[in-house]
N, CA, C and O atoms as a Tinker XYZ file with bonds, in Angstrom:
   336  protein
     1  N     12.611000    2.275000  -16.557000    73     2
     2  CA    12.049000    3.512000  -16.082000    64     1     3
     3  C     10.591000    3.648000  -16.542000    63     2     4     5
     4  O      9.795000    4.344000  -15.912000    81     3
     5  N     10.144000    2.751000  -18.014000    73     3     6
     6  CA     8.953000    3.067000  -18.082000    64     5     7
     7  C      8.099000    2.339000  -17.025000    63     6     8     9
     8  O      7.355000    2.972000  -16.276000    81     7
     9  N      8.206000    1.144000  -16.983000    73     7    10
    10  CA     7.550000    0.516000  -16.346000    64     9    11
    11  C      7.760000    0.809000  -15.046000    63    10    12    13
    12  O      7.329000   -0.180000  -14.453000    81    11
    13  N      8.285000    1.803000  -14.019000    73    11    14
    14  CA     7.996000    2.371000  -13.068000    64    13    15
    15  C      7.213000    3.426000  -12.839000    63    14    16    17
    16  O      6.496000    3.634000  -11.859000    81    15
    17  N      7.416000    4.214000  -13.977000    73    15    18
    18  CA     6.605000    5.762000  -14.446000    64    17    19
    19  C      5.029000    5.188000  -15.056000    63    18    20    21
    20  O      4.262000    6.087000  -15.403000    81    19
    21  N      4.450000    3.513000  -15.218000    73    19    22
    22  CA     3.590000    3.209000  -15.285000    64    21    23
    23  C      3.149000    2.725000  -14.114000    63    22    24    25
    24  O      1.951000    2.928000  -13.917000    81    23
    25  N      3.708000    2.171000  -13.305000    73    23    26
    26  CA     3.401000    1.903000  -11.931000    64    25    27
    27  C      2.958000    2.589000  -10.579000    63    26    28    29
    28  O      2.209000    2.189000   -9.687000    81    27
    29  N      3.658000    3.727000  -10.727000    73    27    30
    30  CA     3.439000    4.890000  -10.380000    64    29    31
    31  C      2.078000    5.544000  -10.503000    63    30    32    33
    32  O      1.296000    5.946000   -9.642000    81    31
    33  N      2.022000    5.534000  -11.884000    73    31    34
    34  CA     0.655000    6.190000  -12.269000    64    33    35
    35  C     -0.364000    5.676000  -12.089000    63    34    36    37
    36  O     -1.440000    6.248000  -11.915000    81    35
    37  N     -0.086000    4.113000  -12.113000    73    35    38
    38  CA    -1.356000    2.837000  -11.472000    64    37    39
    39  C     -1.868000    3.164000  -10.016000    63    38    40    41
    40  O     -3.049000    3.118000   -9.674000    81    39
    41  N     -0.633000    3.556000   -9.084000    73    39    42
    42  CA    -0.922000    3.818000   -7.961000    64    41    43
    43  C     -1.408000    5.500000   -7.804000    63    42    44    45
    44  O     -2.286000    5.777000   -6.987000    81    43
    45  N     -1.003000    6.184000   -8.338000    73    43    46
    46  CA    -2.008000    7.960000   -7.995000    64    45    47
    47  C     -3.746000    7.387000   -8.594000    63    46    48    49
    48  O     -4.776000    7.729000   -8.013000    81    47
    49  N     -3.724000    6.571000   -9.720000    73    47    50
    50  CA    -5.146000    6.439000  -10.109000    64    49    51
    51  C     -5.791000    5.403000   -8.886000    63    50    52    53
    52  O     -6.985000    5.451000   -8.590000    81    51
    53  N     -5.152000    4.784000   -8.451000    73    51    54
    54  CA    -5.866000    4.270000   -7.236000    64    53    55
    55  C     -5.966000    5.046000   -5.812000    63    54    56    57
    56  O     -7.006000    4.999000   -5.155000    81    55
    57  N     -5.109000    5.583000   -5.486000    73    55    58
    58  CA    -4.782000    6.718000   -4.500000    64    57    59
    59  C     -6.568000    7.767000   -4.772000    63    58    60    61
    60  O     -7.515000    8.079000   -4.051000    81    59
    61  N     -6.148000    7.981000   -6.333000    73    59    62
    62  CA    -7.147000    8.801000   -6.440000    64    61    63
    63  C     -8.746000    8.291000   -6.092000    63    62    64    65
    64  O     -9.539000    8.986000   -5.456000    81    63
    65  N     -8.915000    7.547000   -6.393000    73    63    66
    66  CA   -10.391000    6.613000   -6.211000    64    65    67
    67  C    -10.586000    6.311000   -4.979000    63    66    68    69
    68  O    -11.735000    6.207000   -4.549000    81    67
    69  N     -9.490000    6.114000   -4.185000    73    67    70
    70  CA    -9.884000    5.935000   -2.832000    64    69    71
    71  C     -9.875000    7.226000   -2.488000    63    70    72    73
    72  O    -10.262000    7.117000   -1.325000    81    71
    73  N     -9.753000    8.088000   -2.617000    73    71    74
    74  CA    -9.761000    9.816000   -1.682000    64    73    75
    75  C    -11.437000   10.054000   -2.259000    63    74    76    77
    76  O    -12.358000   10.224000   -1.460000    81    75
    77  N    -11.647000   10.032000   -3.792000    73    75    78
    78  CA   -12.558000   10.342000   -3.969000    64    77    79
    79  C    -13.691000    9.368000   -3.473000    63    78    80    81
    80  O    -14.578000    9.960000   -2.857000    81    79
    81  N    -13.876000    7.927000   -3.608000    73    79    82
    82  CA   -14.247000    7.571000   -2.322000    64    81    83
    83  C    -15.311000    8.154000   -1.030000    63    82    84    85
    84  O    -16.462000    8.413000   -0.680000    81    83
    85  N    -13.785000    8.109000   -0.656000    73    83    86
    86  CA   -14.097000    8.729000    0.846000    64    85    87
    87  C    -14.658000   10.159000    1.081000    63    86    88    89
    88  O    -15.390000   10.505000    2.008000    81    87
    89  N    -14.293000   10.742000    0.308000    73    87    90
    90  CA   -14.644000   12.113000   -0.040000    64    89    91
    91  C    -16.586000   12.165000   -0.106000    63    90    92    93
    92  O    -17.388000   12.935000    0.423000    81    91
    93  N    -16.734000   11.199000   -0.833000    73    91    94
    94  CA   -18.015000   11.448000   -1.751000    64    93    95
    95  C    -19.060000   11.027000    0.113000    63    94    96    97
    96  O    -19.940000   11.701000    0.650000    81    95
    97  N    -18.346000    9.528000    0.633000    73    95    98
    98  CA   -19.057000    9.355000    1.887000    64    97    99
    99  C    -19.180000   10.761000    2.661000    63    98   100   101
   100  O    -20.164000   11.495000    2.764000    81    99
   101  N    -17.776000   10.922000    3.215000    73    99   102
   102  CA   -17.880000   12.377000    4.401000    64   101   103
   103  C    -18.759000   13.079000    3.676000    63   102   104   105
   104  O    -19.730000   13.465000    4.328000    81   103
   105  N    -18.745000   13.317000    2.758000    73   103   106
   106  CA   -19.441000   14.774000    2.141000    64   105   107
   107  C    -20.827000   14.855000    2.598000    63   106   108   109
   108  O    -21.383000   15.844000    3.076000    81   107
   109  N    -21.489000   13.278000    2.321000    73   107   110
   110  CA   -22.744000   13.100000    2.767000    64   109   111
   111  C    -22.941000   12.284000    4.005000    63   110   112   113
   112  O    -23.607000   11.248000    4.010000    81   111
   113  N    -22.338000   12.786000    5.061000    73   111   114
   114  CA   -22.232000   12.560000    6.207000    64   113   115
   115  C    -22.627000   10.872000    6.759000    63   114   116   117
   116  O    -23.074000   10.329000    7.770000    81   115
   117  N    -22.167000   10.507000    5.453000    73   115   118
   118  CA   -21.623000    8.544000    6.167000    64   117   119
   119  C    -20.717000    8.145000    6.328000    63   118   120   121
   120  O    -19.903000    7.632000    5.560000    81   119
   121  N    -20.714000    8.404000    7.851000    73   119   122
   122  CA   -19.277000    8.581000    8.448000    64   121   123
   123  C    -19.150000    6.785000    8.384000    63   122   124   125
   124  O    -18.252000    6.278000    7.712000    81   123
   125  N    -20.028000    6.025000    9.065000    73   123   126
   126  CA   -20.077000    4.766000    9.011000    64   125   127
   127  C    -19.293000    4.015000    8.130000    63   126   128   129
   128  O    -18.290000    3.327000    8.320000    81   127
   129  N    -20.113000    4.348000    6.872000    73   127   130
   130  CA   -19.858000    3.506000    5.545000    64   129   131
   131  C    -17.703000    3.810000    5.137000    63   130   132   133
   132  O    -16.765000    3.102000    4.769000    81   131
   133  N    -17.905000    5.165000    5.491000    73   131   134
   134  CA   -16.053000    5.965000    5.449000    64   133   135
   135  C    -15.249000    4.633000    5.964000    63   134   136   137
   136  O    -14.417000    3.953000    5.365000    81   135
   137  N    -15.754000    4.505000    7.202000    73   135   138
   138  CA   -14.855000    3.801000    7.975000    64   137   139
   139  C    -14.795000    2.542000    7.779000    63   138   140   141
   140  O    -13.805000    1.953000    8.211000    81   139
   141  N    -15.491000    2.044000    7.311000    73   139   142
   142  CA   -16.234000    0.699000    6.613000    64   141   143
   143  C    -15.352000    0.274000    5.656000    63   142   144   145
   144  O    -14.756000   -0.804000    5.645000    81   143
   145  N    -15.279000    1.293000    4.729000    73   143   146
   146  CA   -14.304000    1.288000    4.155000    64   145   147
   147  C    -12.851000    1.344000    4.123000    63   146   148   149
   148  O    -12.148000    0.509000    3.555000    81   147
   149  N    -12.405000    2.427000    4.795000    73   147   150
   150  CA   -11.014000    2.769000    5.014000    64   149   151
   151  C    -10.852000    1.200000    5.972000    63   150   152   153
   152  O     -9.982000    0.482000    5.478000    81   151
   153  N    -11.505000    0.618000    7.162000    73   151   154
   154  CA   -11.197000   -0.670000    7.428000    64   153   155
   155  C    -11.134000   -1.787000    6.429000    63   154   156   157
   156  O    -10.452000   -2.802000    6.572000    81   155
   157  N    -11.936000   -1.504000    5.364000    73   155   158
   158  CA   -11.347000   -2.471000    3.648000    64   157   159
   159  C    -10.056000   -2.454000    3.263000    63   158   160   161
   160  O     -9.302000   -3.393000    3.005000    81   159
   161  N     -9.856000   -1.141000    3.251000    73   159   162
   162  CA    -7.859000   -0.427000    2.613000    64   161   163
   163  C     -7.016000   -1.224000    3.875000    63   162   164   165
   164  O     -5.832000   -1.434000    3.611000    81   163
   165  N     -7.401000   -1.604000    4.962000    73   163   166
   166  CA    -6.492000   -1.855000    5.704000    64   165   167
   167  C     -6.159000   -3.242000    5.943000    63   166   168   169
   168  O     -5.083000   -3.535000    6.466000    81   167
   169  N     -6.806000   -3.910000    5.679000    73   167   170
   170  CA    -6.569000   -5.492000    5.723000    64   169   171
   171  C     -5.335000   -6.060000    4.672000    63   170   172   173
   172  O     -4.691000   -7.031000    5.066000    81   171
   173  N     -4.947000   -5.363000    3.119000    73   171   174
   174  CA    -4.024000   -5.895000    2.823000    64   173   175
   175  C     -2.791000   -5.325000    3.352000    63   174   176   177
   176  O     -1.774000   -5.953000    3.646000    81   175
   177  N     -3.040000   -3.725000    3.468000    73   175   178
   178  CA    -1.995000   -3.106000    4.053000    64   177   179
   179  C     -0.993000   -4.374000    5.569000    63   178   180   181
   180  O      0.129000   -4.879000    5.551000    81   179
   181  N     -1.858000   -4.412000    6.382000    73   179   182
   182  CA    -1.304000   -5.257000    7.550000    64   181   183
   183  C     -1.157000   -6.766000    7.022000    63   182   184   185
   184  O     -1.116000   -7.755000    7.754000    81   183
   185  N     -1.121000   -6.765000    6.303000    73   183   186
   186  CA    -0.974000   -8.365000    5.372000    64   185   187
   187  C      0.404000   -8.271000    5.309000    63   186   188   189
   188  O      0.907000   -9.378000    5.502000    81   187
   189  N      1.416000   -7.189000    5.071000    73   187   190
   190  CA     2.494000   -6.980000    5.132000    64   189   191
   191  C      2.805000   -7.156000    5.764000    63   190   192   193
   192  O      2.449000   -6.603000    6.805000    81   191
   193  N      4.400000   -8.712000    5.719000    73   191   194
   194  CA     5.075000   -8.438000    6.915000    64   193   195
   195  C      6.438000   -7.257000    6.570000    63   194   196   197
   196  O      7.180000   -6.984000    5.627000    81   195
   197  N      6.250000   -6.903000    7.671000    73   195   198
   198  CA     8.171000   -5.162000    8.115000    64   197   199
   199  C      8.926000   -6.165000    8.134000    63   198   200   201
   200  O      8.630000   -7.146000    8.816000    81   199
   201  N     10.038000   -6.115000    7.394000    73   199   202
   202  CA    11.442000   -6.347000    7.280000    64   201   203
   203  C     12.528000   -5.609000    7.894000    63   202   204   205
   204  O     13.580000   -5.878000    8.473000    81   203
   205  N     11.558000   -4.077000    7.385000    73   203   206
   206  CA    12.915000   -2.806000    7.596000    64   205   207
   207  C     12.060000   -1.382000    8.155000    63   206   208   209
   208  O     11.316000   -0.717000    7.435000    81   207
   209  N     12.295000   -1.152000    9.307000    73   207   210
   210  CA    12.029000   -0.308000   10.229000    64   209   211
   211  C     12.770000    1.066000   10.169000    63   210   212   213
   212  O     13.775000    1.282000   10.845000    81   211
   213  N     12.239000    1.947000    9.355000    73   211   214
   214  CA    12.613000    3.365000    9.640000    64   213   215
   215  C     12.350000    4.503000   10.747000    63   214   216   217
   216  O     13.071000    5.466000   11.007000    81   215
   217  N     11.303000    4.187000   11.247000    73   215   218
   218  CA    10.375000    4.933000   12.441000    64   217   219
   219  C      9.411000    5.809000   11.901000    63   218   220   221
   220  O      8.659000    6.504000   12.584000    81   219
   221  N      9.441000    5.770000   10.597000    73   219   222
   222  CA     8.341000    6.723000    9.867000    64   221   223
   223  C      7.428000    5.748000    8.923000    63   222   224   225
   224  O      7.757000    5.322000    7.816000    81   223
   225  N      5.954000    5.441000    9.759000    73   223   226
   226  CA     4.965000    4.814000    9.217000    64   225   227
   227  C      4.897000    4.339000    7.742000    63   226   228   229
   228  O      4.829000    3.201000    7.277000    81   227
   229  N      4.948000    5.943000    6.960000    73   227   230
   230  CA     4.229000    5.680000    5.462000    64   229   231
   231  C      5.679000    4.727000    4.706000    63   230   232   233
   232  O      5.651000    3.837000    3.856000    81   231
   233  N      7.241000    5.561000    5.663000    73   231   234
   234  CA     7.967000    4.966000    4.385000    64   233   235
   235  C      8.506000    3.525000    5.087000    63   234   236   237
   236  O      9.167000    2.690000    4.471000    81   235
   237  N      8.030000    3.382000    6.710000    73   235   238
   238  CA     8.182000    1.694000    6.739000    64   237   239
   239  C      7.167000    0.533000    5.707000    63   238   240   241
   240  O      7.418000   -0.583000    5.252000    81   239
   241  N      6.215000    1.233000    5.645000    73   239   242
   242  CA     5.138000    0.550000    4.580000    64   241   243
   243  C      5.656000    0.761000    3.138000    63   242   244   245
   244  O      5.249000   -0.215000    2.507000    81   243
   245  N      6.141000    1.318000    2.574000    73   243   246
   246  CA     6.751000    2.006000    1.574000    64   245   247
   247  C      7.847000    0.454000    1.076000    63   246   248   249
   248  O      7.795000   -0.353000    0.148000    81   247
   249  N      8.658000    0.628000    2.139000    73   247   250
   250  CA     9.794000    0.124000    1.965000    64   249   251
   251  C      9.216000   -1.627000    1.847000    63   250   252   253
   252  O      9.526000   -2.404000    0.944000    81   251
   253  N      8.585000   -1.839000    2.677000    73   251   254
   254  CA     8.083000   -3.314000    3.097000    64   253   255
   255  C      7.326000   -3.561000    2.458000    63   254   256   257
   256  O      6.975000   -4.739000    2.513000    81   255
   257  N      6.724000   -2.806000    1.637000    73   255   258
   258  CA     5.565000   -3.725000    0.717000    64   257   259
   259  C      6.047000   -3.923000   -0.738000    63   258   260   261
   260  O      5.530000   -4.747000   -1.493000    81   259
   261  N      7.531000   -2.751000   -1.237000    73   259   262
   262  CA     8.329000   -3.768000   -2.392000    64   261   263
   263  C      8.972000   -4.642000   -1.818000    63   262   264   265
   264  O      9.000000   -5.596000   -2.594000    81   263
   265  N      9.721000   -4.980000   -0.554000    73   263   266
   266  CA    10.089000   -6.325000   -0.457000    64   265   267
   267  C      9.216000   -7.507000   -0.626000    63   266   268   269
   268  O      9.442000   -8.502000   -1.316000    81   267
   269  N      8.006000   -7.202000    0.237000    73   267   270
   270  CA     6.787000   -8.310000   -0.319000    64   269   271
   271  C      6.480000   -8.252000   -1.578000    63   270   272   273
   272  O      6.045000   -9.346000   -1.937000    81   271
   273  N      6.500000   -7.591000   -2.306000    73   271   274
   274  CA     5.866000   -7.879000   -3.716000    64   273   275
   275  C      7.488000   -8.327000   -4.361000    63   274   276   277
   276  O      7.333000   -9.418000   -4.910000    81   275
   277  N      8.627000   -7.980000   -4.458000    73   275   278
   278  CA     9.583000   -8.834000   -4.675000    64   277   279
   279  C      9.915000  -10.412000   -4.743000    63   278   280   281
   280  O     10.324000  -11.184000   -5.610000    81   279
   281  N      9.485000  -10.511000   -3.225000    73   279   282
   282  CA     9.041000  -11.606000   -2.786000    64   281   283
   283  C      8.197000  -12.538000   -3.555000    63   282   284   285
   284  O      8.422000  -13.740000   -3.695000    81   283
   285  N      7.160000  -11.843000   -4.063000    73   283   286
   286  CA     6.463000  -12.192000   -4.751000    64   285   287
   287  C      6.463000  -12.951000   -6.038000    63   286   288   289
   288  O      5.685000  -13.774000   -6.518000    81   287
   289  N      7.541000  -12.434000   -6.429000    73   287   290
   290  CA     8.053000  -12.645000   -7.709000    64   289   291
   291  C      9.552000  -13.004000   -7.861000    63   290   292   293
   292  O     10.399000  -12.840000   -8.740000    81   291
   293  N      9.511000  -13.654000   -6.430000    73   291   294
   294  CA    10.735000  -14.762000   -6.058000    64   293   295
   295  C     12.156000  -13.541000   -6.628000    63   294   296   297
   296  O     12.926000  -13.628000   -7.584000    81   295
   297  N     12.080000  -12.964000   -6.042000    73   295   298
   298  CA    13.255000  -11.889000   -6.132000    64   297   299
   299  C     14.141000  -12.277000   -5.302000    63   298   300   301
   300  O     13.610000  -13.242000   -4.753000    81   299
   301  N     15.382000  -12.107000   -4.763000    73   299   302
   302  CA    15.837000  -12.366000   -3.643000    64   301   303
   303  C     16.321000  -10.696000   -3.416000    63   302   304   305
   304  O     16.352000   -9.961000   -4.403000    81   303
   305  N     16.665000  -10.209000   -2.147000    73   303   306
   306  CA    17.376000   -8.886000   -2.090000    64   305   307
   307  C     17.909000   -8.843000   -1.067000    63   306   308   309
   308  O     17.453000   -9.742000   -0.360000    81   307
   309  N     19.042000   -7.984000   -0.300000    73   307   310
   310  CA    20.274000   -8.506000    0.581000    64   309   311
   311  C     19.323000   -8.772000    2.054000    63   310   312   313
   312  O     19.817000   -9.663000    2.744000    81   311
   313  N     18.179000   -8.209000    2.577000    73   311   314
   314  CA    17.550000   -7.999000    3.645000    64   313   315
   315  C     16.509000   -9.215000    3.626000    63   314   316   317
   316  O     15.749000   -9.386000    4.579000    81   315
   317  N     16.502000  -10.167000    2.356000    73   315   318
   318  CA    15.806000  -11.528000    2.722000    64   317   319
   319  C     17.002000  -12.543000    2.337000    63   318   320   321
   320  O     16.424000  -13.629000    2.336000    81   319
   321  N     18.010000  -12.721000    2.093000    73   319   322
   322  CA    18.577000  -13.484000    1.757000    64   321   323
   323  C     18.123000  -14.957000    1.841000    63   322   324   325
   324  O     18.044000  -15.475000    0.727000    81   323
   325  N     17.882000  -15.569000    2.621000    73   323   326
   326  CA    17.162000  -16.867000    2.784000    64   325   327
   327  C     15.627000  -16.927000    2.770000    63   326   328   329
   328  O     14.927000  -17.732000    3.382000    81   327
   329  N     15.090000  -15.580000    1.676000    73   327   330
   330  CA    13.915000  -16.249000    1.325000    64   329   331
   331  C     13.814000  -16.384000    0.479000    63   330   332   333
   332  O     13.178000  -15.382000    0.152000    81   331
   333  N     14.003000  -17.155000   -0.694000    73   331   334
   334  CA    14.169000  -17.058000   -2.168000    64   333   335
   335  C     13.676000  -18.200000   -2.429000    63   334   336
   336  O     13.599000  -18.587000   -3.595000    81   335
C-alpha cells in the first residue's frame, strides 16, 4: 500500500506540472507552444497498446497502461496470458 500511496503521489506531482505548464502558456496567450506541448504528453500516451476496452477514454487508458507497465516488468496477468 505504501508503494502505491507513493506512486500515486508521483503521478498528481506530474499531473501537477503539466496543468501548471499549460496554464502558464494559455495565460500568456501561446496557444502554439500549449499545443506543442500537450502533442509532447501524447506520443507516449498512444505508445500504449488497449488490451481492455471499457468505452470510457480516461479509464481505457487507465486500465491499459498498468497492463503495459506490468508487462514491463514481465508480469504475466489473466488478459495477457501468452505474453510473459
Amino acid at each position: 500500500m505504501k508503494a502505491s500511496y507513493a506512486a500515486n503521489a508521483k503521478l498528481f506531482h506530474y499531473f501537477h506540472n503539466h496543468i501548471e505548464a499549460l496554464y502558464r502558456y494559455l495565460d500568456k496567450d501561446r496557444t502554439a507552444e500549449a499545443v506543442q506541448y500537450l502533442e509532447s504528453l501524447r506520443s507516449p500516451i498512444e505508445a500504449v497498446t488497449q488490451h481492455l476496452w471499457v468505452g470510457d477514454e480516461v479509464v481505457d487508458y487507465l486500465i491499459n497502461s498498468k497492463f503495459t507497465l506490468a508487462a514491463s516488468w514481465e508480469i504475466c496477468t489473466s488478459k495477457r496470458p501468452n505474453r510473459c
